[in-house]
N, C-alpha and C positions, 0 to 999 in steps of 0.2 A: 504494500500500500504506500503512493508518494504520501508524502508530508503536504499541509496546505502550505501555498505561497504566502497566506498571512497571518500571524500572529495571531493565537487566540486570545481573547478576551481573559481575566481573570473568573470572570464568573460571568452568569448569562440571567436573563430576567423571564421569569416564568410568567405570561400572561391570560389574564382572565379574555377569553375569547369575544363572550358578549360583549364586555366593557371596556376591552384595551385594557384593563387594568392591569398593573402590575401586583401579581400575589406572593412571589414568593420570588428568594434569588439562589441560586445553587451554584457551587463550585465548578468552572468547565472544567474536561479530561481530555487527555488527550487522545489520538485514537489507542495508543500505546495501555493508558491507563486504561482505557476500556476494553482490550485485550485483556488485560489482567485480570482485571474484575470480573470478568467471565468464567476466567480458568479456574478461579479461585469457587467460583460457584458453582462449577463443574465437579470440582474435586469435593467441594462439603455434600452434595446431593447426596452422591452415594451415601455418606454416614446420615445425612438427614430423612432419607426415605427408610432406614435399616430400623429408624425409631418408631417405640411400638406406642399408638395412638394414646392421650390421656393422662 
């Protein structure tokens, strides 16, 4: 995967649809980090589906 040609943002503005609003701000990733954070959820599954309900 290239890299973007522009800098990302530190964080991104999560918007209320209807109202343009702004509701919330969350930390951007890079695609790298969302690589990771994938794998990482990949590898808990298996222990998390192994749990037995309750």
């Amino acid at each position: 995967m290239s890299e973007p040609s522009e800098k990302l943002p530190d964080e991104l503005r999560v918007l209320n649809p209807a109202t343009e609003e702004v509701v919330a701000t969350v930390p951007a990733a890079s695609a790298a980090d969302v690589d990771a954070a994938v794998a990482r959820a990949a590898r808990a599954q298996t222990a998390w589906a192994a749990l037995a309900p309750g």
